[in-house]
TORKEGU-582274 format. One record per residue: x, y, z of N, C-alpha, C in turn; residue in three letters; residue number from 0. Coordinates in nm, 3 decimals. Layout:
BEGIN
n.px / n.py / n.pz / ca.px / ca.py / ca.pz / c.px / c.py / c.pz / torse / padren
X / Y / Z / X / Y / Z / X / Y / Z / ALA / NUM
...
This chain:
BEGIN
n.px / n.py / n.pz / ca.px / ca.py / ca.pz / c.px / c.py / c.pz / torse / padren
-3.554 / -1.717 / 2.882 / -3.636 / -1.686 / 2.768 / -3.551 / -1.618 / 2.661 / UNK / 0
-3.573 / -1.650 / 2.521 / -3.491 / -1.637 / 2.417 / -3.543 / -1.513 / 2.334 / UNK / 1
-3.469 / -1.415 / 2.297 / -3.549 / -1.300 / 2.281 / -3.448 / -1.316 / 2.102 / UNK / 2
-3.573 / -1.259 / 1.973 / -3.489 / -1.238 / 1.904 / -3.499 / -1.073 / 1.832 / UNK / 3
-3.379 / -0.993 / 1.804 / -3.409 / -0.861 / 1.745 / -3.380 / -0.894 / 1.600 / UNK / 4
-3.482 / -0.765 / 1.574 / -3.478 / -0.795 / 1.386 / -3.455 / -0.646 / 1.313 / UNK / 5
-3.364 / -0.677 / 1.267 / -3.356 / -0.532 / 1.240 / -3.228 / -0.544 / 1.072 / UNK / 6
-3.255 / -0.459 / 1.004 / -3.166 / -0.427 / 0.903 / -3.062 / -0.365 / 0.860 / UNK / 7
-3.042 / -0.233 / 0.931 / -2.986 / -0.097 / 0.981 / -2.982 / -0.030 / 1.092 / UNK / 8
-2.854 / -0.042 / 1.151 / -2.805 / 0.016 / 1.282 / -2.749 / 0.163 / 1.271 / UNK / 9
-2.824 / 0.258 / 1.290 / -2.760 / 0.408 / 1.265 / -2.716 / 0.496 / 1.378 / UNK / 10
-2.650 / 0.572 / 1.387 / -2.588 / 0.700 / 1.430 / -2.684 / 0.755 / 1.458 / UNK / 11
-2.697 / 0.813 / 1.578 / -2.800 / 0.943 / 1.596 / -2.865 / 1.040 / 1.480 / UNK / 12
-2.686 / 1.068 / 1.436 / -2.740 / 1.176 / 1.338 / -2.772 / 1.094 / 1.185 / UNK / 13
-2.812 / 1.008 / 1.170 / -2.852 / 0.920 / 1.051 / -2.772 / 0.853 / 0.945 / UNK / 14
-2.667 / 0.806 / 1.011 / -2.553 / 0.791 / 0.932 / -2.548 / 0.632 / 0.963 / UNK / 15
-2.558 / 0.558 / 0.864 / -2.528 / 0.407 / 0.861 / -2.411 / 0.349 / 0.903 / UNK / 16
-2.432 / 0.312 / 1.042 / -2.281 / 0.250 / 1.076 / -2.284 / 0.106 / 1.044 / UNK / 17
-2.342 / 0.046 / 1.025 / -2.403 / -0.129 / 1.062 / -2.493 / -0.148 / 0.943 / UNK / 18
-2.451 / -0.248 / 0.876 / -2.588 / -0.319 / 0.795 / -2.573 / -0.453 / 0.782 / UNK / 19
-2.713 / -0.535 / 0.766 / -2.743 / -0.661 / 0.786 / -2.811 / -0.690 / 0.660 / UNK / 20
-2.777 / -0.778 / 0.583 / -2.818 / -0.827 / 0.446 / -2.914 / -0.975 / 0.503 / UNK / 21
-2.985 / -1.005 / 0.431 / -3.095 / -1.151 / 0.433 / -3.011 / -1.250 / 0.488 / UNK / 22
-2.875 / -1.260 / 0.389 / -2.805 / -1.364 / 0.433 / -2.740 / -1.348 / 0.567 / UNK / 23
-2.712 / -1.266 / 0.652 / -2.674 / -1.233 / 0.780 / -2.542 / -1.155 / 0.781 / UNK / 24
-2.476 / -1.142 / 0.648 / -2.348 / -1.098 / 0.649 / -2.378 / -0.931 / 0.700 / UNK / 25
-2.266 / -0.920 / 0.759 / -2.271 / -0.800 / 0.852 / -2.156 / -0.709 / 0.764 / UNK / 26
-2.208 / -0.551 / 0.713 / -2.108 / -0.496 / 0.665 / -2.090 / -0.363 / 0.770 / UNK / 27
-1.993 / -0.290 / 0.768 / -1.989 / -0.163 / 0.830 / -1.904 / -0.046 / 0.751 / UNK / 28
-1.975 / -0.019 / 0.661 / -1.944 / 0.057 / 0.511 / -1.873 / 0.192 / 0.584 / UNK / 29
-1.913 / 0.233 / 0.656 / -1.823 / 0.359 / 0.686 / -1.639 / 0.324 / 0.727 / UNK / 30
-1.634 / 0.181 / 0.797 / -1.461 / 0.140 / 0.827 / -1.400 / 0.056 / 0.695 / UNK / 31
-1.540 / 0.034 / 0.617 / -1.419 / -0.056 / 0.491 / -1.362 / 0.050 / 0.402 / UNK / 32
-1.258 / 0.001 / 0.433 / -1.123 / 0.018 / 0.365 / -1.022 / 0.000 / 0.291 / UNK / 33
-1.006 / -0.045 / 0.184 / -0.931 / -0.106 / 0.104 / -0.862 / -0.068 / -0.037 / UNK / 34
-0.748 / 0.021 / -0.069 / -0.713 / 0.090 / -0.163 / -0.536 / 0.013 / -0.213 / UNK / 35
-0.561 / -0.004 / -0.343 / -0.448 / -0.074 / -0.394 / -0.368 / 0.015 / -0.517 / UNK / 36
-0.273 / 0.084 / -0.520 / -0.192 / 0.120 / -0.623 / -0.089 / -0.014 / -0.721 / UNK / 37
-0.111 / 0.063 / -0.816 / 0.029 / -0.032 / -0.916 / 0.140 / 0.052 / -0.960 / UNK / 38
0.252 / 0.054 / -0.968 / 0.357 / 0.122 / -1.065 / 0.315 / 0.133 / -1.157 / UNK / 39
0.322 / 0.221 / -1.271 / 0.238 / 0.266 / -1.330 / 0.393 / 0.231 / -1.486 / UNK / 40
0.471 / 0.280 / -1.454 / 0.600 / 0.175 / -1.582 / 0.768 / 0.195 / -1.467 / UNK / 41
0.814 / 0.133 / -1.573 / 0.961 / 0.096 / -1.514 / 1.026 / 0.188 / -1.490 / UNK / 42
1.079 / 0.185 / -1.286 / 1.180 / 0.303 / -1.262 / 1.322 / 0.215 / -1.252 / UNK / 43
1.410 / 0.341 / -1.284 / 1.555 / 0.290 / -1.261 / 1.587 / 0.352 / -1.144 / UNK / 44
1.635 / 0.325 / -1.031 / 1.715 / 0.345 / -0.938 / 1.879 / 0.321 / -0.936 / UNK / 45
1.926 / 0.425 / -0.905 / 2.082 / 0.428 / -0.986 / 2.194 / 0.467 / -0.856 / UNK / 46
2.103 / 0.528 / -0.719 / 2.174 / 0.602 / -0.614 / 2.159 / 0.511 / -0.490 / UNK / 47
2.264 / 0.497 / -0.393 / 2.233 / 0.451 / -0.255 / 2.132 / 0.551 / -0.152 / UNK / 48
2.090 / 0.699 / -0.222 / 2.032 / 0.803 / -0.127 / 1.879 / 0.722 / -0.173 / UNK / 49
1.810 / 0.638 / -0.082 / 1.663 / 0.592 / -0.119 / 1.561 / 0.714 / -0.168 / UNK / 50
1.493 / 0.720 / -0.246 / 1.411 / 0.777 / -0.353 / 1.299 / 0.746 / -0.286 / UNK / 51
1.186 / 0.841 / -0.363 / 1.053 / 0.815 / -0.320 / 1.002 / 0.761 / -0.457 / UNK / 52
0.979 / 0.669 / -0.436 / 0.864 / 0.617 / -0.559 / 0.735 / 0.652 / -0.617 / UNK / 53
0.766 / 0.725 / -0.713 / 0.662 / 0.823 / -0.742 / 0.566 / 0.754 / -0.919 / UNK / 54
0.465 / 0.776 / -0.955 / 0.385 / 0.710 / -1.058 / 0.278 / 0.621 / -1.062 / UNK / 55
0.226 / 0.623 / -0.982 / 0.171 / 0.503 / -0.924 / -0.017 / 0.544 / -1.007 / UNK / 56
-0.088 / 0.427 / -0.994 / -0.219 / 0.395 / -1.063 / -0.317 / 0.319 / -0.984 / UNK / 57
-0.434 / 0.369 / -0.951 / -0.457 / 0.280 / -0.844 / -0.547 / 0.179 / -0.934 / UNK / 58
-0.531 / 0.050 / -0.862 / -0.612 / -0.086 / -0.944 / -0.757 / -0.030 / -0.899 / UNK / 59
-0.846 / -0.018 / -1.004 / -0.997 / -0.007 / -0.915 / -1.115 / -0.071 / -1.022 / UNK / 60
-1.040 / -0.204 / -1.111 / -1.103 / -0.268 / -1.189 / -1.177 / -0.344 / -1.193 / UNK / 61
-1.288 / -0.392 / -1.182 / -1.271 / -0.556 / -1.160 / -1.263 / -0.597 / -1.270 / UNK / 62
-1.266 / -0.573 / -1.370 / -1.236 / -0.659 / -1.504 / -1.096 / -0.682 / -1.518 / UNK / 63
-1.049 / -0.549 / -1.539 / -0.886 / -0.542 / -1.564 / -0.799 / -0.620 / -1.437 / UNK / 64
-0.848 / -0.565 / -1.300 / -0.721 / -0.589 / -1.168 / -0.789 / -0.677 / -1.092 / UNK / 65
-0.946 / -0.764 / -1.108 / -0.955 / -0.842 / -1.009 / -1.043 / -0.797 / -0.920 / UNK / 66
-1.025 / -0.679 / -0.939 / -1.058 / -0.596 / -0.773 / -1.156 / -0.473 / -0.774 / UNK / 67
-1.195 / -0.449 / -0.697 / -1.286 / -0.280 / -0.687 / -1.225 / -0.219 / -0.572 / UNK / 68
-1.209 / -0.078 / -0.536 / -1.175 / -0.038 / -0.467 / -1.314 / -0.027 / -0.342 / UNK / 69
-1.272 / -0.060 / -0.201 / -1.333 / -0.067 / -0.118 / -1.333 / 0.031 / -0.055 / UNK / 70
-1.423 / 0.185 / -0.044 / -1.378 / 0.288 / 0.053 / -1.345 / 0.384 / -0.050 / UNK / 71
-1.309 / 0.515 / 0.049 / -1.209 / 0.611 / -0.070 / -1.129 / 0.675 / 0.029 / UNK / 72
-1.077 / 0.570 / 0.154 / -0.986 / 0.679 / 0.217 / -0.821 / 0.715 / 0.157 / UNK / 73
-0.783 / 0.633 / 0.079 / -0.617 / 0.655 / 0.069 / -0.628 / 0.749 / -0.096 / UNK / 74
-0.565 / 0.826 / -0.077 / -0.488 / 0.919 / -0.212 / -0.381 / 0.901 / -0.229 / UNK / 75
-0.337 / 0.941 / -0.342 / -0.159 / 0.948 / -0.358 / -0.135 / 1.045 / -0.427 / UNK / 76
-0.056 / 1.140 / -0.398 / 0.004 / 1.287 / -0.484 / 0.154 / 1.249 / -0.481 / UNK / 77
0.214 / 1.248 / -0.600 / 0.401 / 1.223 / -0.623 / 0.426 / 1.122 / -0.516 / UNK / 78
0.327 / 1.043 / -0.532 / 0.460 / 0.919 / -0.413 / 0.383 / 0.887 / -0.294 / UNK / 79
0.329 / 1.034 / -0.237 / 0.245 / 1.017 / -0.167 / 0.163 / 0.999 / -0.087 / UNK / 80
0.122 / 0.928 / -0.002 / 0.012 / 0.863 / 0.017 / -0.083 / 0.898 / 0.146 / UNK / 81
-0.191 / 0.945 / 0.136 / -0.281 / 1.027 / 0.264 / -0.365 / 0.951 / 0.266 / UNK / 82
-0.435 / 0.969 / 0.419 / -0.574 / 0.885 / 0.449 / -0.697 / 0.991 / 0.470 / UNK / 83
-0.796 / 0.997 / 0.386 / -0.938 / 1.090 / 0.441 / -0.998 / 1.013 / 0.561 / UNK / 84
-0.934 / 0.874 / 0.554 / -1.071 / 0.797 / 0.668 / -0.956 / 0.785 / 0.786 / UNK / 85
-0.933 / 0.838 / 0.899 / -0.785 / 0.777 / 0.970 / -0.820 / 0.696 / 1.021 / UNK / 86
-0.687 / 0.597 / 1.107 / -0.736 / 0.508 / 1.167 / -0.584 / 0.406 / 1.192 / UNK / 87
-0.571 / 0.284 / 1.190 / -0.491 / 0.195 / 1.184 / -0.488 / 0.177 / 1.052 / UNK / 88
-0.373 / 0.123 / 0.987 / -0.368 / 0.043 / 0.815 / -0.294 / -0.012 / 0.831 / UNK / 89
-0.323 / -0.141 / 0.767 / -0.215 / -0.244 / 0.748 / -0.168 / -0.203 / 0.614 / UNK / 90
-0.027 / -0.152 / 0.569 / 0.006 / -0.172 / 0.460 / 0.103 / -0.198 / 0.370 / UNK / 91
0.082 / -0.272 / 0.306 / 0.160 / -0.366 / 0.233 / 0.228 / -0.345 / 0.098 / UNK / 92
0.332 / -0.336 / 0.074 / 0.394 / -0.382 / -0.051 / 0.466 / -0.479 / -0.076 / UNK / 93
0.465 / -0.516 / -0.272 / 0.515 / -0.584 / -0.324 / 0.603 / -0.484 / -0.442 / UNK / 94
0.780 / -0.525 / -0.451 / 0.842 / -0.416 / -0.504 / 0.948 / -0.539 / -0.597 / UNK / 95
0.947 / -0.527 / -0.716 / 0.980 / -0.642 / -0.837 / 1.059 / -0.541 / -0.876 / UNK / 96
1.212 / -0.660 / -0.901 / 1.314 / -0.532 / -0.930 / 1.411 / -0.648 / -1.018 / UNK / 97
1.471 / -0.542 / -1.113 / 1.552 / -0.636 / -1.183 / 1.721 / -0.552 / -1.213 / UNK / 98
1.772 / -0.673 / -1.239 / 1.940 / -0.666 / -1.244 / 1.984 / -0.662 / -1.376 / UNK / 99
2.067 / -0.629 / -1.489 / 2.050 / -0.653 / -1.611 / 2.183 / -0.671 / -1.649 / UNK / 100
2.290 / -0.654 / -1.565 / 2.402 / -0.689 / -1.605 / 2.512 / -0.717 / -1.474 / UNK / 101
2.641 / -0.829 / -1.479 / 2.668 / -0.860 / -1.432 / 2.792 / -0.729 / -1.360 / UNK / 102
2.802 / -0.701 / -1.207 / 2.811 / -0.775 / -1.112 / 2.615 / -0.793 / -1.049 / UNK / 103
2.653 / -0.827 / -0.979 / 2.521 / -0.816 / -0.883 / 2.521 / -0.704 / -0.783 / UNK / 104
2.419 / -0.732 / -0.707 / 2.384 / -0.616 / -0.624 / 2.430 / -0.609 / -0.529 / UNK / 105
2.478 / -0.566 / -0.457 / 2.551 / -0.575 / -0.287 / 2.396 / -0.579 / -0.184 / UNK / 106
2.296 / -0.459 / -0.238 / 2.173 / -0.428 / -0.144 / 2.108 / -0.315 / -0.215 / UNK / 107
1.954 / -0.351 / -0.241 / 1.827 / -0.308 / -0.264 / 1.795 / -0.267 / -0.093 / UNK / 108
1.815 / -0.131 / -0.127 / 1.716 / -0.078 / 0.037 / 1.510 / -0.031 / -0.039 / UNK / 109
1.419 / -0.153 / 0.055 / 1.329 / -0.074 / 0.010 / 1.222 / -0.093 / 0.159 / UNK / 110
1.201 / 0.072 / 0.175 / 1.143 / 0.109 / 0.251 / 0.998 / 0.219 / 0.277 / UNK / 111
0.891 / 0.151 / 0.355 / 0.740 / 0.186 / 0.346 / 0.831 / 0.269 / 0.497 / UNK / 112
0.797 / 0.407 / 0.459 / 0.825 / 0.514 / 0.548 / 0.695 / 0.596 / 0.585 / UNK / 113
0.670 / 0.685 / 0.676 / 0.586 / 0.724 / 0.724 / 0.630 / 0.891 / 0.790 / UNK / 114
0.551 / 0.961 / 0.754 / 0.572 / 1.093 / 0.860 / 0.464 / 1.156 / 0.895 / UNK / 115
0.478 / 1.104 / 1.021 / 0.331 / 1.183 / 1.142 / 0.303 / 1.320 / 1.150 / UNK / 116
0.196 / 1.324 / 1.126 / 0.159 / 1.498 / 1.147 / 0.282 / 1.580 / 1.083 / UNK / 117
0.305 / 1.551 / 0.950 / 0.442 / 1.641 / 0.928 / 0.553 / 1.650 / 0.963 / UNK / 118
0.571 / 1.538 / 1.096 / 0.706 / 1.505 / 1.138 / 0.840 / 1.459 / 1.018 / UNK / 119
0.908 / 1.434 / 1.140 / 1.025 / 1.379 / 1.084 / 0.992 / 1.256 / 1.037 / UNK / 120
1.069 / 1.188 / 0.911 / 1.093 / 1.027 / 0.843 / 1.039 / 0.957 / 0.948 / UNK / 121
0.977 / 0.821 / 0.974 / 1.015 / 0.713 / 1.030 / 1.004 / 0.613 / 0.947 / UNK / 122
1.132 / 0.541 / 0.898 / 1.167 / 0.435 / 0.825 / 1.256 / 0.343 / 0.868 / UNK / 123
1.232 / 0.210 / 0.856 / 1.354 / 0.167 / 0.883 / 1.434 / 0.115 / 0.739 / UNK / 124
1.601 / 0.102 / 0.758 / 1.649 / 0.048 / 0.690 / 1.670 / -0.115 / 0.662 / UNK / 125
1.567 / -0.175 / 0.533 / 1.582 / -0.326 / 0.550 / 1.626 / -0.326 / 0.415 / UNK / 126
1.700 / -0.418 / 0.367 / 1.777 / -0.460 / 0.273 / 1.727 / -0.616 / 0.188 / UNK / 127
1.745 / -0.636 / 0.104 / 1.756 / -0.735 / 0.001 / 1.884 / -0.730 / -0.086 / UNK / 128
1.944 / -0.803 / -0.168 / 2.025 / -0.813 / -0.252 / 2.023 / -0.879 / -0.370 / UNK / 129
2.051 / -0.883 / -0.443 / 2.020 / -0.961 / -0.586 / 2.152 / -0.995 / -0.672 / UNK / 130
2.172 / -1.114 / -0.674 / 2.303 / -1.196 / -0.723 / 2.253 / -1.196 / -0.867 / UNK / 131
2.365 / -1.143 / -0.932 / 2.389 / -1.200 / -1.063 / 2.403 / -1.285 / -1.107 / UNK / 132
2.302 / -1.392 / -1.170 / 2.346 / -1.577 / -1.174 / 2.340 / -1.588 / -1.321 / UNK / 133
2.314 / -1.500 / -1.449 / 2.322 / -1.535 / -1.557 / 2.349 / -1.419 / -1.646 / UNK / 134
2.351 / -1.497 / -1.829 / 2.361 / -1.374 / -1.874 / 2.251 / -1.296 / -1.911 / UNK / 135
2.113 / -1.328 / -1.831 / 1.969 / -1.268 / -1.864 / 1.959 / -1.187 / -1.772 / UNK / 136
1.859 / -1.132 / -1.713 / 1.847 / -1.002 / -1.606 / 1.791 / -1.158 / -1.525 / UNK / 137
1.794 / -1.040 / -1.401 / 1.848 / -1.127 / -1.232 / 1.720 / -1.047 / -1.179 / UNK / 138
1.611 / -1.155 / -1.150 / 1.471 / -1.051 / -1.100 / 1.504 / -1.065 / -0.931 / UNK / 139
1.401 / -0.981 / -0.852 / 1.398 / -1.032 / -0.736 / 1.236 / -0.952 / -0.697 / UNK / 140
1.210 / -1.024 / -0.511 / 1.094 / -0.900 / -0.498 / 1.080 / -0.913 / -0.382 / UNK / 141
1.119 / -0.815 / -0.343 / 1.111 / -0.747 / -0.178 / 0.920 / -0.692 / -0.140 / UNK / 142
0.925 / -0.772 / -0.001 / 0.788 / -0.744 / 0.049 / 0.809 / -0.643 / 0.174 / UNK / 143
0.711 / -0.599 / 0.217 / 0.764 / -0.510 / 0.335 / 0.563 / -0.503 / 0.427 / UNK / 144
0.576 / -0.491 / 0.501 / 0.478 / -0.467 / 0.597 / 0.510 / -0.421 / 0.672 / UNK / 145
0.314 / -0.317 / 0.738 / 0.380 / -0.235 / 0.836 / 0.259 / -0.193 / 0.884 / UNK / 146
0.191 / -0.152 / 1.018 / 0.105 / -0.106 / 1.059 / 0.127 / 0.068 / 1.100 / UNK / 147
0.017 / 0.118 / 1.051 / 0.057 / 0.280 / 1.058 / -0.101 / 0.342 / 1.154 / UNK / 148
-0.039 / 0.394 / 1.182 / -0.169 / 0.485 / 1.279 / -0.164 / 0.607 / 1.219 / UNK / 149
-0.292 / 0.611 / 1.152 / -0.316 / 0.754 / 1.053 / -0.398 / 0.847 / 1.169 / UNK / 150
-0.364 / 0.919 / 1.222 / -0.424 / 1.003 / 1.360 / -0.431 / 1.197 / 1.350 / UNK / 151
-0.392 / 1.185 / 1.238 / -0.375 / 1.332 / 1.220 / -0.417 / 1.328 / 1.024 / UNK / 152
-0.443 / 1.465 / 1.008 / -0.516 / 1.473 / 0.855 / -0.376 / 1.506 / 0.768 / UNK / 153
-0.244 / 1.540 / 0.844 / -0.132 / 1.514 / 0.710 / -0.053 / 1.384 / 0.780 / UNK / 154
-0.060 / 1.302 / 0.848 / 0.025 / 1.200 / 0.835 / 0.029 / 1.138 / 0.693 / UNK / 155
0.124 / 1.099 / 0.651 / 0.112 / 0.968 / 0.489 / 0.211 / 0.907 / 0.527 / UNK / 156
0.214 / 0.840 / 0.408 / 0.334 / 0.684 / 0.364 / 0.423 / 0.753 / 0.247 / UNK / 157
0.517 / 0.664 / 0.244 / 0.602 / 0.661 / 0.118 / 0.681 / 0.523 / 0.078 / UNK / 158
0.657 / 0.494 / -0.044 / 0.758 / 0.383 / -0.052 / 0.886 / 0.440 / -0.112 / UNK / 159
1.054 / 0.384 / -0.087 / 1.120 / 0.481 / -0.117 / 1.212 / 0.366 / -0.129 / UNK / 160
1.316 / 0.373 / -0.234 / 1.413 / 0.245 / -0.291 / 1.530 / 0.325 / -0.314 / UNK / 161
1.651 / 0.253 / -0.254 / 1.764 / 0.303 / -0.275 / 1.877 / 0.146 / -0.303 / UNK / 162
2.031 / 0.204 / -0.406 / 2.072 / 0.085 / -0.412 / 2.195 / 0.069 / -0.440 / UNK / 163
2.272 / -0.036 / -0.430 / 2.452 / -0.019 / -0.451 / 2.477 / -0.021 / -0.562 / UNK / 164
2.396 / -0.059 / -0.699 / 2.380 / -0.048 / -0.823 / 2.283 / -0.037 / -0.880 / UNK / 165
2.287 / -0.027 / -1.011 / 2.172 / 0.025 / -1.124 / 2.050 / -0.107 / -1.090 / UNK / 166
1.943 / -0.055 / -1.052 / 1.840 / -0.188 / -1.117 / 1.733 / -0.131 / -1.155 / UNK / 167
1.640 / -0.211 / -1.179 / 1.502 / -0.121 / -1.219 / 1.396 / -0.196 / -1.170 / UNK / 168
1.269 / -0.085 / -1.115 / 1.138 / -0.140 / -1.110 / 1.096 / -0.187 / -1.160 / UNK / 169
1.039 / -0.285 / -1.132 / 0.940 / -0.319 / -1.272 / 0.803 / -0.253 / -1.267 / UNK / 170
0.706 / -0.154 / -1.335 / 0.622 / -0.136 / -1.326 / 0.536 / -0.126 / -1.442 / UNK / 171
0.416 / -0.186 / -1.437 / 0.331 / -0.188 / -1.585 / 0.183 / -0.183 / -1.539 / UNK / 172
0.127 / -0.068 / -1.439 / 0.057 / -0.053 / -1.362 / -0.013 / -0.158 / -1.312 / UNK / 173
-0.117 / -0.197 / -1.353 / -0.215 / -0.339 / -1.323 / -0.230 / -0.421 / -1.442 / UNK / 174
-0.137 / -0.435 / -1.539 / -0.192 / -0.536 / -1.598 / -0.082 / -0.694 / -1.607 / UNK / 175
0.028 / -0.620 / -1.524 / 0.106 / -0.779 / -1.468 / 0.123 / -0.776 / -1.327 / UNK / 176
0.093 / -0.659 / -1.261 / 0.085 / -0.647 / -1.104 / 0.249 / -0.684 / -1.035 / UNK / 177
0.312 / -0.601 / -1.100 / 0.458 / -0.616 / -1.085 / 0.548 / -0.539 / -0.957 / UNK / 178
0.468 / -0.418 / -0.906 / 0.473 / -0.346 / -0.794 / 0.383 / -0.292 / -0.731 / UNK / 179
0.314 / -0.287 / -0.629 / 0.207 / -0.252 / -0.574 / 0.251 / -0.199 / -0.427 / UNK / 180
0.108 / -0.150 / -0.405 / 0.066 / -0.090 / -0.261 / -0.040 / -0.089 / -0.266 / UNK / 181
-0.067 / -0.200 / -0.103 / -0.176 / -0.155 / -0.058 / -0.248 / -0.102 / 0.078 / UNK / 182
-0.325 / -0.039 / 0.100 / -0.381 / -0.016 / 0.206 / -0.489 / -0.047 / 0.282 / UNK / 183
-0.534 / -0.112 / 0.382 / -0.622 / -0.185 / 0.459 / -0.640 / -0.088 / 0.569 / UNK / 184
-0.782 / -0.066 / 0.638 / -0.801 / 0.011 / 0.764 / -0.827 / -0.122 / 0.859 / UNK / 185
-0.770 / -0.109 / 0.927 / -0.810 / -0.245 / 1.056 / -0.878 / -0.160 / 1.163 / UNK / 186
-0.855 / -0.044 / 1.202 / -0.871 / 0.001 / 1.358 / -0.867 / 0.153 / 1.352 / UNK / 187
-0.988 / 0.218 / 1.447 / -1.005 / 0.328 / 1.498 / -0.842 / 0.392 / 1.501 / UNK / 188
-0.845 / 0.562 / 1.481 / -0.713 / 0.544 / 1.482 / -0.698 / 0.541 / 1.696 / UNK / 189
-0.564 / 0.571 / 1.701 / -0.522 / 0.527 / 1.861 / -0.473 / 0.702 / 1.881 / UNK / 190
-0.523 / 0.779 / 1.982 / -0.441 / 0.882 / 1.984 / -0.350 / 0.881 / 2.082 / UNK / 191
């Protein structure tokens, strides 16, 4: 025998909406969405091999201007930055647009989504790109990076941080060519 439940809102004891069900059947769960996107906010120069923290950032929360609305309000950013109010798992992602402007080329663009747990020490790794000088115009390039972070404590954050064997520059023009970004996604409870 085929039983059916009907219901609209699935709550928490203490009255807190974990679950909702719209007409059309789509299932949301507004307390885990998550979704926060920064832009560079204008053009940095990076000039040192000691990687930098990338600091200026704007978060896209347009939909006219960036496309987009911000989903959630767990991620902040103070100088670079970046904290979670909601913890949990994040997938997060950057895109880092960098340019060359005069000839030689680059030996190596270090750019790295770093992390420090509960106030710990760095964890970053070192990954590299390079950018050849092929003309007499500037020499673009754009390093992606991914990374899953377990936000489990209320000061863990991120950092994106660029270091390099020569002069190049960010490109940043916050959201209105989407030239450097970060973003953040919650996938998962955090893991303790």
């Amino acid at each position: 025998m085929a039983s059916t439940l009907k219901v609209n809102t699935i709550q928490h004891t203490g009255g807190t909406s974990a679950m909702t069900i719209d007409s059309a059947g789509t299932i949301d769960f507004p307390v885990n969405n998550n979704i926060t996107q920064f832009g560079l906010n204008s053009n940095t120069s990076i000039t040192s091999s000691t990687p930098s923290t990338i600091t200026g950032w704007v978060q896209l929360n347009n939909q006219t201007t960036h496309g987009f609305k911000q989903v959630g309000t767990a991620i902040s950013q103070s100088n670079g930055i970046f904290t979670a109010s909601r913890l949990g798992v994040y997938r997060v992602y950057c895109e880092v647009h960098y340019f060359r402007t005069a000839s030689p080329g680059v030996r190596y663009v270090q750019v790295d989504l770093a992390f420090t747990p509960n106030g710990g020490s760095l964890i970053a790794g070192d990954i590299y790109n390079n950018v050849p000088y092929t003309n007499n115009d500037y020499t673009y390039n754009l390093s992606n990076r991914l990374r899953y972070y377990n936000f489990n404590h209320a000061n863990d954050a991120v950092l994106l941080r660029v270091g390099t064997s020569n002069n190049i520059t960010i490109k940043g023009t916050g959201g209105s060519d989407f030239d450097t970004q970060i973003m953040f996604e919650w996938v998962a409870p955090p893991v303790a």
